[in-house]
PDB file of N, CA, C and O in Angstrom, chain B, residues numbered from 101:
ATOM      1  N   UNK B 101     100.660 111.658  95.797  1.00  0.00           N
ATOM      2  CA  UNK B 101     100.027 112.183  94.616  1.00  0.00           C
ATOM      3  C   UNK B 101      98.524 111.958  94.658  1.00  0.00           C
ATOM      4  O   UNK B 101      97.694 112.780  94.270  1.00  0.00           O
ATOM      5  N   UNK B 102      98.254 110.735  95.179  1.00  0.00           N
ATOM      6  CA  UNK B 102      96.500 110.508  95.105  1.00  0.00           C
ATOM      7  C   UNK B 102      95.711 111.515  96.004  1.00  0.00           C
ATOM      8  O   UNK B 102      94.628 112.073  95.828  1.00  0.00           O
ATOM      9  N   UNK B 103      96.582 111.557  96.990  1.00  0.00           N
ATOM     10  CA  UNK B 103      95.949 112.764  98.293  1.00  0.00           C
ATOM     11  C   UNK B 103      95.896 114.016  97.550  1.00  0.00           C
ATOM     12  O   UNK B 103      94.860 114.650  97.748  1.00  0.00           O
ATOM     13  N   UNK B 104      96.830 114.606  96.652  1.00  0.00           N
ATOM     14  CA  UNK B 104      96.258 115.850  95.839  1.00  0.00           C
ATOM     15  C   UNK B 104      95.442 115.940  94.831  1.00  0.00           C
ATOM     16  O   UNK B 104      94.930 116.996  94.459  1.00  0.00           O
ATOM     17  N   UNK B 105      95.266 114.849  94.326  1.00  0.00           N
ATOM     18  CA  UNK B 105      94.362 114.491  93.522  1.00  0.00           C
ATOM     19  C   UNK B 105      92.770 114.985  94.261  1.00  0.00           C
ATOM     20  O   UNK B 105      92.102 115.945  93.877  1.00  0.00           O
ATOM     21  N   UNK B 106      92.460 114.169  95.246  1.00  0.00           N
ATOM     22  CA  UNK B 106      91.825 114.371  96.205  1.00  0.00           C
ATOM     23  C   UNK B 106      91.381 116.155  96.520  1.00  0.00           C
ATOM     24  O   UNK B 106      90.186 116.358  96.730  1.00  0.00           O
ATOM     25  N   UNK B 107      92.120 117.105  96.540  1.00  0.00           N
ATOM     26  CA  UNK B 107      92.009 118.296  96.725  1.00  0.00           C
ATOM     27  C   UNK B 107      92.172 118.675  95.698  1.00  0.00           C
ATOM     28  O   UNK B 107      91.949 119.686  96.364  1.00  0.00           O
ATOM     29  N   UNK B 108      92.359 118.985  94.573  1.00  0.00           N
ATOM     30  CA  UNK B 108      92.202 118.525  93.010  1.00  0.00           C
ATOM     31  C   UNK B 108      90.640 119.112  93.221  1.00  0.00           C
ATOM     32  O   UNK B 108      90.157 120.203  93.523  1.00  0.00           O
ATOM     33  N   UNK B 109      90.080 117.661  92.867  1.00  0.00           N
ATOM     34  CA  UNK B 109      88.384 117.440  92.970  1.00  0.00           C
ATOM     35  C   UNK B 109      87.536 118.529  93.734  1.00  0.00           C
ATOM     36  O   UNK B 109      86.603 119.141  93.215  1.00  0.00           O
ATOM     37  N   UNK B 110      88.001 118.705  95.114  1.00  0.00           N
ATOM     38  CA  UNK B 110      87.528 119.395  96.027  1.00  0.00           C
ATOM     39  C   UNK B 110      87.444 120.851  95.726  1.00  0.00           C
ATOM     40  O   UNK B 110      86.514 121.555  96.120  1.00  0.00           O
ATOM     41  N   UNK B 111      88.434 121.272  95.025  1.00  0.00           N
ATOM     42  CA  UNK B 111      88.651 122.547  94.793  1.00  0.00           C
ATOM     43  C   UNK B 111      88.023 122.707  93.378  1.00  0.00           C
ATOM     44  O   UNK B 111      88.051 123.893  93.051  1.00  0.00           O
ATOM     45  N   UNK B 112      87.527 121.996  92.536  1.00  0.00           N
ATOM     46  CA  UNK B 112      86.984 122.011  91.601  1.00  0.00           C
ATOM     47  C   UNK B 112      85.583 121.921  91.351  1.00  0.00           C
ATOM     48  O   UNK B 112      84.963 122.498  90.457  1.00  0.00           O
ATOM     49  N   UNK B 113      84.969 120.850  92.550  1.00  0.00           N
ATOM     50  CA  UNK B 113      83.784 121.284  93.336  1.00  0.00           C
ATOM     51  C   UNK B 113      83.103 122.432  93.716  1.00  0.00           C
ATOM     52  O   UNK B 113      81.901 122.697  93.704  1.00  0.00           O
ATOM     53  N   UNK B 114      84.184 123.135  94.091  1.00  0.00           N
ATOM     54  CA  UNK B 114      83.842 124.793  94.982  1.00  0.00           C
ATOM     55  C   UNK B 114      83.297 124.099  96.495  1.00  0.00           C
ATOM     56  O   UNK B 114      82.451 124.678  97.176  1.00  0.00           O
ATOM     57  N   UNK B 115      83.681 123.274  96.749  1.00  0.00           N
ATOM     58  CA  UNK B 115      83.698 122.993  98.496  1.00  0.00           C
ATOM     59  C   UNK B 115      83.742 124.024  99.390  1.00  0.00           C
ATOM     60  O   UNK B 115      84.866 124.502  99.235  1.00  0.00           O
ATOM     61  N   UNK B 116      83.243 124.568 100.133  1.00  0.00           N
ATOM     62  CA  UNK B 116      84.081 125.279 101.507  1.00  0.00           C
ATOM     63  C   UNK B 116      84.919 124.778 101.753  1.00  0.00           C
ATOM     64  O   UNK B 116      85.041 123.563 101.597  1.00  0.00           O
ATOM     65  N   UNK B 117      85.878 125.602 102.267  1.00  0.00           N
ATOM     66  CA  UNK B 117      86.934 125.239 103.495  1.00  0.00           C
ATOM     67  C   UNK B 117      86.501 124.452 104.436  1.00  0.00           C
ATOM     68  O   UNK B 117      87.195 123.480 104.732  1.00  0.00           O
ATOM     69  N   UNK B 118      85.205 124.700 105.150  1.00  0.00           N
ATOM     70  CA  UNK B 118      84.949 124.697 106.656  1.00  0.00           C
ATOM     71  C   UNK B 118      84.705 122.471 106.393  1.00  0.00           C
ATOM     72  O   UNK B 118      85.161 121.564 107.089  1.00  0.00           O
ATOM     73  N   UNK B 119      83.701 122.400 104.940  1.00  0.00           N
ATOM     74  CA  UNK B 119      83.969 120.897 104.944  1.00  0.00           C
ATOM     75  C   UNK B 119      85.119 120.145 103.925  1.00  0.00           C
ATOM     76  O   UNK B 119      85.044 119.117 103.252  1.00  0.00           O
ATOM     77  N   UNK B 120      85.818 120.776 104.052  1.00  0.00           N
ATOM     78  CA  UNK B 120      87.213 119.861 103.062  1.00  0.00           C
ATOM     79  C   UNK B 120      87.663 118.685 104.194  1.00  0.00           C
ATOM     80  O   UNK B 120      87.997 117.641 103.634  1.00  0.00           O
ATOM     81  N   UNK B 121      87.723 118.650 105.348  1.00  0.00           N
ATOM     82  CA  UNK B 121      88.250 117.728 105.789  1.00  0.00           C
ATOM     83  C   UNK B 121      86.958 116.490 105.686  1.00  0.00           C
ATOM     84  O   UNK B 121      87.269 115.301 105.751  1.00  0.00           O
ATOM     85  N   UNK B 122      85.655 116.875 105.539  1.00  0.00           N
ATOM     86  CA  UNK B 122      84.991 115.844 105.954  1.00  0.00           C
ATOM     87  C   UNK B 122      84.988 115.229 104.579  1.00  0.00           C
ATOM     88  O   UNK B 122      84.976 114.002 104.484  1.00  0.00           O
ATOM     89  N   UNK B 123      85.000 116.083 103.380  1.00  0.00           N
ATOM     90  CA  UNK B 123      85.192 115.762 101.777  1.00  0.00           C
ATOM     91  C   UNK B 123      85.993 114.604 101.495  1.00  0.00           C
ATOM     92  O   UNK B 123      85.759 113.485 101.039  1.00  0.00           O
ATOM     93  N   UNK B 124      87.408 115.454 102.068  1.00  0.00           N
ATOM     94  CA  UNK B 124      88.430 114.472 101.823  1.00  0.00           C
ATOM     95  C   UNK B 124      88.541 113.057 102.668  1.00  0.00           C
ATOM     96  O   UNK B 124      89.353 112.219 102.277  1.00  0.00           O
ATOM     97  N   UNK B 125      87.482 112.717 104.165  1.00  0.00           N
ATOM     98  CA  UNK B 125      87.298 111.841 104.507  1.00  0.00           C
ATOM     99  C   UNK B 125      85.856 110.644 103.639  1.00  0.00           C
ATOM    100  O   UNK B 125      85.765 109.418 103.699  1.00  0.00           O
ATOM    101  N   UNK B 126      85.386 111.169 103.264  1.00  0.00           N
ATOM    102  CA  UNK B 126      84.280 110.826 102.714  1.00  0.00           C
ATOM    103  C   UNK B 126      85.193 110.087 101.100  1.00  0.00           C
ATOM    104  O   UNK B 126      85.045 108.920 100.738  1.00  0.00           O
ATOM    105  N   UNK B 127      85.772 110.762 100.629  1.00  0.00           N
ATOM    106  CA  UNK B 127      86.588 110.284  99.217  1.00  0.00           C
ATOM    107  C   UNK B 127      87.329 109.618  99.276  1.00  0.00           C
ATOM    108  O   UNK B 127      87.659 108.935  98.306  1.00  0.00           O
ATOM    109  N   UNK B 128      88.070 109.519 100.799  1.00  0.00           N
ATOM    110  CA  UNK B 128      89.582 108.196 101.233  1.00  0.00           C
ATOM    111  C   UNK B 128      88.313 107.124 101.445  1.00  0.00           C
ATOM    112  O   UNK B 128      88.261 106.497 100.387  1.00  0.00           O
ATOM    113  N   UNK B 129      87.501 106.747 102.143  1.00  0.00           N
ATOM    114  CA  UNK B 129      86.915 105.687 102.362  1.00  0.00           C
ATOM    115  C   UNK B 129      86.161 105.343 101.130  1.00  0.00           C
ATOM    116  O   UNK B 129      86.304 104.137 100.930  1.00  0.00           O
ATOM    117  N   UNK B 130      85.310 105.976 100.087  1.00  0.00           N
ATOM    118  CA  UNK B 130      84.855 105.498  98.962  1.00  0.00           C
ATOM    119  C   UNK B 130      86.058 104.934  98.040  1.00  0.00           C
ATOM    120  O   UNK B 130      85.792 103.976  97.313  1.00  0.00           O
ATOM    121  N   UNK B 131      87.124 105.372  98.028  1.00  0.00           N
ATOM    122  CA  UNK B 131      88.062 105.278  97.183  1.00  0.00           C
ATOM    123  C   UNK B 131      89.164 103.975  97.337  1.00  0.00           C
ATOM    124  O   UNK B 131      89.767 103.413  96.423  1.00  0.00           O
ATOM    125  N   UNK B 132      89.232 103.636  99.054  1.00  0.00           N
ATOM    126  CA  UNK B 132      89.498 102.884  99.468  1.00  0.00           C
ATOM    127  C   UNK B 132      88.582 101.253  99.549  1.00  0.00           C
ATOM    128  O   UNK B 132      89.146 100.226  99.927  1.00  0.00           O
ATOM    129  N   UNK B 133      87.557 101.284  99.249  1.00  0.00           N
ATOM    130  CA  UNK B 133      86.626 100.336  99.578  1.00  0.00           C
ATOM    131  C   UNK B 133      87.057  98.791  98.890  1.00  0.00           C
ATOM    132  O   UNK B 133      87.202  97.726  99.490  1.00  0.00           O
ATOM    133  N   UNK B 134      87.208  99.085  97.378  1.00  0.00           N
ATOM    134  CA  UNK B 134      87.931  97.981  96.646  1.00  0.00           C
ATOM    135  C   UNK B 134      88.919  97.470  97.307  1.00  0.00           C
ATOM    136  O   UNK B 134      88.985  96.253  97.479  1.00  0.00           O
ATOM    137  N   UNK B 135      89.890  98.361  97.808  1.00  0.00           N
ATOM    138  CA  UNK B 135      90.993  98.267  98.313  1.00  0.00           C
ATOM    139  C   UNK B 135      90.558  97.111 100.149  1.00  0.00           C
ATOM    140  O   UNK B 135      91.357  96.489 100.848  1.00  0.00           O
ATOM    141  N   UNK B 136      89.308  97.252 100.292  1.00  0.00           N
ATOM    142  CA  UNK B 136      89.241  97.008 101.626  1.00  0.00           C
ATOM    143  C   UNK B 136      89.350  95.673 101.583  1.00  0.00           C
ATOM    144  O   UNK B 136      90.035  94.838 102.175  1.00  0.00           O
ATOM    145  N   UNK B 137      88.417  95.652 100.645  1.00  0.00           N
ATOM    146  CA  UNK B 137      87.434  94.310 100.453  1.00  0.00           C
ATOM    147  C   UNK B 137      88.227  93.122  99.587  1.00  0.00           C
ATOM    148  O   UNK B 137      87.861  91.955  99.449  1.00  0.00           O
ATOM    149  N   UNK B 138      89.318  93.708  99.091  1.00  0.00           N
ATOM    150  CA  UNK B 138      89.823  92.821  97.714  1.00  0.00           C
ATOM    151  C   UNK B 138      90.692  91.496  98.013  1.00  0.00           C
ATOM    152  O   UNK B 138      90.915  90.610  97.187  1.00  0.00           O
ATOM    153  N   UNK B 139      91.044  91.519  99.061  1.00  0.00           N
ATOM    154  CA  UNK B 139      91.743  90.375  99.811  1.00  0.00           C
ATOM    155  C   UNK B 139      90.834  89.211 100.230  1.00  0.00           C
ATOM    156  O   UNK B 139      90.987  87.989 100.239  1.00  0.00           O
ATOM    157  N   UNK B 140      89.785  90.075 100.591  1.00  0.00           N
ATOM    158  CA  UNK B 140      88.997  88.776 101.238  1.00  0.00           C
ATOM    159  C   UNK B 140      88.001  88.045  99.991  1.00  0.00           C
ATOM    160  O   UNK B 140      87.981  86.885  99.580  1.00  0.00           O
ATOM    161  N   UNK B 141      87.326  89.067  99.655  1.00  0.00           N
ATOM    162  CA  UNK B 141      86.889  88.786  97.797  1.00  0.00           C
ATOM    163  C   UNK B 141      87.867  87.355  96.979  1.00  0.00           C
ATOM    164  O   UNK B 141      87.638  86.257  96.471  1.00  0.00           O
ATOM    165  N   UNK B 142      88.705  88.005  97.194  1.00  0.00           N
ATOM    166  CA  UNK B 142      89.625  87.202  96.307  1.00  0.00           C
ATOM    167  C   UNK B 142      90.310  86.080  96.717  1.00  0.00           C
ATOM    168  O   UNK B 142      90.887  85.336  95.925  1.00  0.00           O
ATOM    169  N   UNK B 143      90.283  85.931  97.787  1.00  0.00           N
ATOM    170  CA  UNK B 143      90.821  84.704  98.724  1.00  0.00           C
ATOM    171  C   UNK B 143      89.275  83.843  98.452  1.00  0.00           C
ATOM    172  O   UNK B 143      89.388  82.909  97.658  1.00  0.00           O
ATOM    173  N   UNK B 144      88.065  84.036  98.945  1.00  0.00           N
ATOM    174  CA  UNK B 144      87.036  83.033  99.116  1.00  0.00           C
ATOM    175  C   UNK B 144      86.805  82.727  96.975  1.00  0.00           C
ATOM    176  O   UNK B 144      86.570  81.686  96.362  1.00  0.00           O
ATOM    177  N   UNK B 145      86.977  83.878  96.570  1.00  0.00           N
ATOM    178  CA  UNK B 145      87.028  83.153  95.129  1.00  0.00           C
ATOM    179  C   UNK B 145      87.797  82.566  94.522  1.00  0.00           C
ATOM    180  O   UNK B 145      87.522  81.830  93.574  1.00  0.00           O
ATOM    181  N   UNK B 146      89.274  82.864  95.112  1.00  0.00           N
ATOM    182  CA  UNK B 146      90.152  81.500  95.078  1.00  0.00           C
ATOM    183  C   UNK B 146      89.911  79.945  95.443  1.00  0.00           C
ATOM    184  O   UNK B 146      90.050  78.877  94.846  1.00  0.00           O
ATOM    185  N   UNK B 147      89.526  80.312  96.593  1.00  0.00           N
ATOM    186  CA  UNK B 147      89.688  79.037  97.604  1.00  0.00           C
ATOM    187  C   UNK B 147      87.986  78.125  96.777  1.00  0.00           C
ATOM    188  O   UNK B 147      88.014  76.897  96.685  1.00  0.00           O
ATOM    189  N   UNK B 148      86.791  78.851  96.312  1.00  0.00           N
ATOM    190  CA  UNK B 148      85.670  78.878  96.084  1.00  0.00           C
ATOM    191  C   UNK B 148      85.506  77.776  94.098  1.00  0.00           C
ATOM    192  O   UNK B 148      84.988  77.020  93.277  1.00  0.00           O
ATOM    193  N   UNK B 149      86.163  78.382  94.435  1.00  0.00           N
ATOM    194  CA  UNK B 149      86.399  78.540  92.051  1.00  0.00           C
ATOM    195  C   UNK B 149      88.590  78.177  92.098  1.00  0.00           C
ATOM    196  O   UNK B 149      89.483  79.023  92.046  1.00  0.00           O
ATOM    197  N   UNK B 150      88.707  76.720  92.205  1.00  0.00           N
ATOM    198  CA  UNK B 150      90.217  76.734  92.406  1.00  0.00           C
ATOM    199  C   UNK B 150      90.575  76.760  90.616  1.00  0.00           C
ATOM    200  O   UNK B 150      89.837  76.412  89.694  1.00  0.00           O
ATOM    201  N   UNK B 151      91.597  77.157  90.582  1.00  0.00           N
ATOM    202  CA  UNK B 151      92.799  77.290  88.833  1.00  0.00           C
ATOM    203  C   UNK B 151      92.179  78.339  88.087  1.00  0.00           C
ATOM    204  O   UNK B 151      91.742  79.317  88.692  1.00  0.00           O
ATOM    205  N   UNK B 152      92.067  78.230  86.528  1.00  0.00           N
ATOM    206  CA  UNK B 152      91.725  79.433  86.028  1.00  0.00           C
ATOM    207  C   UNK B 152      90.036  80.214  86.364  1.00  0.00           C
ATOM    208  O   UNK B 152      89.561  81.349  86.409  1.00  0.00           O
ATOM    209  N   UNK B 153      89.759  79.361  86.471  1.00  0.00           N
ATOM    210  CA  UNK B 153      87.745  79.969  86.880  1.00  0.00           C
ATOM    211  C   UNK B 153      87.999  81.258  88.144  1.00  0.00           C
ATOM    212  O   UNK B 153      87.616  82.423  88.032  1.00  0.00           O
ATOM    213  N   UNK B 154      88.589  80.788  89.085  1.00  0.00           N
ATOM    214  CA  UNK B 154      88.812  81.819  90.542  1.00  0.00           C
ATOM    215  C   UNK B 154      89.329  82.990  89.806  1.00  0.00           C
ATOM    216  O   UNK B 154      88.516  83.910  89.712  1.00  0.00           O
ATOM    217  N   UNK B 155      90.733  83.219  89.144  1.00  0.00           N
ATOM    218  CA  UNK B 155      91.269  83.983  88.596  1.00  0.00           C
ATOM    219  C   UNK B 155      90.446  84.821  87.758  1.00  0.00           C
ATOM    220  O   UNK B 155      90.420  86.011  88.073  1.00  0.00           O
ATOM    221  N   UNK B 156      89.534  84.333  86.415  1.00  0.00           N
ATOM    222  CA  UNK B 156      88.905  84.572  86.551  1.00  0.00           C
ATOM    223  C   UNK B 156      87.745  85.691  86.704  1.00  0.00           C
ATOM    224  O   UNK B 156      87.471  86.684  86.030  1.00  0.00           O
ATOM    225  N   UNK B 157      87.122  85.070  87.977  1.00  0.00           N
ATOM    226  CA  UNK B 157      86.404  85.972  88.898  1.00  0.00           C
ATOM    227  C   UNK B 157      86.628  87.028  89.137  1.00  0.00           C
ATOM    228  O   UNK B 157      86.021  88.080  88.938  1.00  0.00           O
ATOM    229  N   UNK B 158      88.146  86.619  89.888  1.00  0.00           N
ATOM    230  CA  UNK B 158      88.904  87.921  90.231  1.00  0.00           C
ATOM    231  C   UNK B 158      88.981  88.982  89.597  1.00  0.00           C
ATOM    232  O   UNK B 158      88.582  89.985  90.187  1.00  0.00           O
ATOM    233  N   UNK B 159      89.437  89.115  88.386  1.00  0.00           N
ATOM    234  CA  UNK B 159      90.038  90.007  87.053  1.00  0.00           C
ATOM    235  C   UNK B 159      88.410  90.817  86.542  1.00  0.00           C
ATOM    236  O   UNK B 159      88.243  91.772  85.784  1.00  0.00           O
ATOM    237  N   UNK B 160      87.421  90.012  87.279  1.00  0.00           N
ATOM    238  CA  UNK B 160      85.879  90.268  86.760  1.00  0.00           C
ATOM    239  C   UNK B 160      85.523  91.476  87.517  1.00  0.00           C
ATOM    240  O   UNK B 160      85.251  92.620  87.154  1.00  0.00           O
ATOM    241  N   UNK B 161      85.630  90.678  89.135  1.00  0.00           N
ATOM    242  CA  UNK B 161      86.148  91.766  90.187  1.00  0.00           C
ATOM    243  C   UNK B 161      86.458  92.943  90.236  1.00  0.00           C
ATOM    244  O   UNK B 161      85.705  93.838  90.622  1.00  0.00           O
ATOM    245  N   UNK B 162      87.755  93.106  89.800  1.00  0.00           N
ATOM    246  CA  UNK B 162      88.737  94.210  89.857  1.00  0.00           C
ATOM    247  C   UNK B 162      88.282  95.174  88.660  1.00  0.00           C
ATOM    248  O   UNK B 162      88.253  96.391  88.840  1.00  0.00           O
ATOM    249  N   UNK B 163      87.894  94.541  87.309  1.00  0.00           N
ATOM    250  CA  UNK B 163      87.489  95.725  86.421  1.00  0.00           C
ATOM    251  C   UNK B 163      86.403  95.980  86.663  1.00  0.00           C
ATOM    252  O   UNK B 163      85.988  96.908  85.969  1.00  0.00           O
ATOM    253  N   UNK B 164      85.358  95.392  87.685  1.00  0.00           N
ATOM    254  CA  UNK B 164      84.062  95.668  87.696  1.00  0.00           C
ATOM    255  C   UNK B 164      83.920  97.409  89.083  1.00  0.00           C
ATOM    256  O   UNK B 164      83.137  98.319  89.357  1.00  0.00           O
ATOM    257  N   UNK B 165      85.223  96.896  89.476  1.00  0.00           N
ATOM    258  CA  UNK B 165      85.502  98.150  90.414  1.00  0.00           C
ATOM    259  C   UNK B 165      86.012  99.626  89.831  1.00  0.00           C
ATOM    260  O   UNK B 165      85.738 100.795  90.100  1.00  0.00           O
ATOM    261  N   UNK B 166      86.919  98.939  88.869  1.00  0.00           N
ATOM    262  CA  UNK B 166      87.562 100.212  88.076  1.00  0.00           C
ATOM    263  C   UNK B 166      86.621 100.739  87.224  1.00  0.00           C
ATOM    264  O   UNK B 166      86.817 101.898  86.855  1.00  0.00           O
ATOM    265  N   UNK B 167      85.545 100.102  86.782  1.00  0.00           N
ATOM    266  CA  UNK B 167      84.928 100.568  85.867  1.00  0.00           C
ATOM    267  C   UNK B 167      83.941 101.106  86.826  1.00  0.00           C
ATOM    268  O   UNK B 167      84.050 102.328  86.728  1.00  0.00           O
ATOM    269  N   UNK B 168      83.008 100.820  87.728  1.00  0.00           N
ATOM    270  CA  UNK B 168      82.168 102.093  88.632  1.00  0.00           C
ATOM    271  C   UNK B 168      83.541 102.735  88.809  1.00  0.00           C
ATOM    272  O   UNK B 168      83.161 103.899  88.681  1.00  0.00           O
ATOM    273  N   UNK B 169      84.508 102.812  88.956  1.00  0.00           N
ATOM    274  CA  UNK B 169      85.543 104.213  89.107  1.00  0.00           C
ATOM    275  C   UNK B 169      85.231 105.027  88.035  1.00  0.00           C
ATOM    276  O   UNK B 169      84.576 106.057  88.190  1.00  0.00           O
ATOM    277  N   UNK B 170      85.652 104.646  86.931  1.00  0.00           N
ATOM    278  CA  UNK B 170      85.664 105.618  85.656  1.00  0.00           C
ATOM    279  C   UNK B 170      83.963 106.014  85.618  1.00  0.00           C
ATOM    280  O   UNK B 170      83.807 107.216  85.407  1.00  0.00           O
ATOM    281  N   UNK B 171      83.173 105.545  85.717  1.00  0.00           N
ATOM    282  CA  UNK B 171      82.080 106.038  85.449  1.00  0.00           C
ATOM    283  C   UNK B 171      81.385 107.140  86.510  1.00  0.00           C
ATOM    284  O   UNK B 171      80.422 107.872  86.279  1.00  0.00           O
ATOM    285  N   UNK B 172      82.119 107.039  87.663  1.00  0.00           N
ATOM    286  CA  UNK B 172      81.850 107.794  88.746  1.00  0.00           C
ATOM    287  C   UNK B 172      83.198 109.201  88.361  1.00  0.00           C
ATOM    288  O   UNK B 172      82.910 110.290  88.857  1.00  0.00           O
ATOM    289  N   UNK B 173      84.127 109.162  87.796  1.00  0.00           N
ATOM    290  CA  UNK B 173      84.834 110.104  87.283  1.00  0.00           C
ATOM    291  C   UNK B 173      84.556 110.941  86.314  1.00  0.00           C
ATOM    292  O   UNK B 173      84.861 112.129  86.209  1.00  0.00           O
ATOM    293  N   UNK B 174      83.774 110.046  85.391  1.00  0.00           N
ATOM    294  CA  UNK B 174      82.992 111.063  83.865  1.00  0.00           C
ATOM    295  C   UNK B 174      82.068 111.598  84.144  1.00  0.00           C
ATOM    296  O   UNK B 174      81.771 112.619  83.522  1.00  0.00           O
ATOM    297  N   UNK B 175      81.192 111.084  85.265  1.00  0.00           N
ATOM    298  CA  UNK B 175      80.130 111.636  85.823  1.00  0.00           C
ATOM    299  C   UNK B 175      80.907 112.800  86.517  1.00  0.00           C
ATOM    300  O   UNK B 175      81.216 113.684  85.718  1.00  0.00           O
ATOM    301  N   UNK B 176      81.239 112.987  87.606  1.00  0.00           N
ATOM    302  CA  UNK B 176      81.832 113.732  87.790  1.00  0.00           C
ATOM    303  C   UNK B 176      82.756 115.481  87.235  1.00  0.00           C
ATOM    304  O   UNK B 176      82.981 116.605  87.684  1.00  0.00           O
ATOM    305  N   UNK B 177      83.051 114.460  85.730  1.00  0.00           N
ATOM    306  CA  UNK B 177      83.692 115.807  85.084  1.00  0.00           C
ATOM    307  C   UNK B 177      82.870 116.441  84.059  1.00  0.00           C
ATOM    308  O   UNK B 177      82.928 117.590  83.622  1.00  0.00           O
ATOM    309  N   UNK B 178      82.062 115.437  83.744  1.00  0.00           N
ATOM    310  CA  UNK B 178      80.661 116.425  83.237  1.00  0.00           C
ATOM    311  C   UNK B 178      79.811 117.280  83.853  1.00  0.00           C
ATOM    312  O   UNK B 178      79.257 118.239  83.315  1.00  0.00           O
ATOM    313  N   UNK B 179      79.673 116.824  85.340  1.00  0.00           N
ATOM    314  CA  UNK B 179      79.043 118.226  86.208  1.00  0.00           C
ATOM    315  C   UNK B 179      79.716 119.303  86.216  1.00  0.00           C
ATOM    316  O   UNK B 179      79.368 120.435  85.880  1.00  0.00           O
ATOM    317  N   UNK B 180      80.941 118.834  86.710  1.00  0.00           N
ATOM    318  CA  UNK B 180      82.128 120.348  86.600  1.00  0.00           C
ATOM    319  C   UNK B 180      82.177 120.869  85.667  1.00  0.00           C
ATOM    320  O   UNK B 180      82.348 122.071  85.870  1.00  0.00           O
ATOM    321  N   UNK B 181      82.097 120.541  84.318  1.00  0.00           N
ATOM    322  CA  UNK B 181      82.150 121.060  82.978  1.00  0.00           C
ATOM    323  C   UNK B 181      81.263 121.801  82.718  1.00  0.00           C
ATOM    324  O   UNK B 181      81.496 122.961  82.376  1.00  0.00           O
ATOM    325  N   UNK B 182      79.655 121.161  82.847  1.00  0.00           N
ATOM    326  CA  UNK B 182      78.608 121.895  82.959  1.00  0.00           C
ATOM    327  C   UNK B 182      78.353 123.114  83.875  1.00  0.00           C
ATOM    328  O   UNK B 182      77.648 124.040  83.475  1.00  0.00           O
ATOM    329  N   UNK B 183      78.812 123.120  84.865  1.00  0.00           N
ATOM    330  CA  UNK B 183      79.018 124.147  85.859  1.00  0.00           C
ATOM    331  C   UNK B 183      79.510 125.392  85.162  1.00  0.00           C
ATOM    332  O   UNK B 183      79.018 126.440  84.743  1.00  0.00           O
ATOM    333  N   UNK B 184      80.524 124.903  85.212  1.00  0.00           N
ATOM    334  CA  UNK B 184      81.888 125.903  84.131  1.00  0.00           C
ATOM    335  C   UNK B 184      81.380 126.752  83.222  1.00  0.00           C
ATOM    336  O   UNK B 184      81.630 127.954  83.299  1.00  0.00           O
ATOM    337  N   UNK B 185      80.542 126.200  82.172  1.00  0.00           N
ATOM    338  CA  UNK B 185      79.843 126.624  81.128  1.00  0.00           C
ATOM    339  C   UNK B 185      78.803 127.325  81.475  1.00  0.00           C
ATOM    340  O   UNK B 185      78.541 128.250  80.706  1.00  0.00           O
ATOM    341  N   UNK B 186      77.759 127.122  82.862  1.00  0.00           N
ATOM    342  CA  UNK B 186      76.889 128.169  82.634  1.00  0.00           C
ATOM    343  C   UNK B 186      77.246 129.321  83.028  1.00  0.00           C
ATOM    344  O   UNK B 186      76.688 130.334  82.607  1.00  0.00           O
ATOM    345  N   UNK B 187      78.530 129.360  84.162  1.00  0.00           N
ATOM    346  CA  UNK B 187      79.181 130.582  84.355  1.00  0.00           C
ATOM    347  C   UNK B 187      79.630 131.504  83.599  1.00  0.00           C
ATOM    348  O   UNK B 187      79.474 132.723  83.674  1.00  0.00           O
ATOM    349  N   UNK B 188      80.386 130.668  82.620  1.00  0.00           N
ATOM    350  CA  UNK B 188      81.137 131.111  81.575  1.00  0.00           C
ATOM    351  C   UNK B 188      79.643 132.235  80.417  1.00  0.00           C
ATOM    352  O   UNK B 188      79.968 132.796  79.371  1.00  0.00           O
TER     353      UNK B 188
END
């Protein structure tokens, strides 16, 4: 489901064809990055900050990621929107 999501965006963009693959490579690695990093993040702020303080961190972490998500998404659907509209 996330991979169509992915072409979703792309097609809502108005991408070419000719770069959808580099699109959709460019959006797995931004999208993935939290995902890269979150083990090791969270292990040295465990091991760093031990009982509730590390935890914590962590939870500081993780919404501090989701939230550049959402803000990189509204951004996002306000260009498209705007787009939309001057066509319209």
């Amino acid at each position: 489901m996330v991979r169509a999501l992915y072409f979703a965006v792309i097609d809502e963009l108005k991408i070419p064809l000719k770069y959808t693959g580099m699109a959709v490579g460019f959006a797995s690695v931004i999208g993935c990055l939290p995902q890269i990093f979150i083990y090791s993040i969270t292990g040295n702020l465990l091991d760093a900050f031990p009982g509730i303080q590390g935890y914590r961190y962590m939870f500081a972490y993780e919404f501090g990621a989701a939230l550049i998500g959402a803000i990189l998404a509204l951004t996002l659907y306000r260009n498209i929107k705007k787009e939309n509209n001057k066509k319209a």
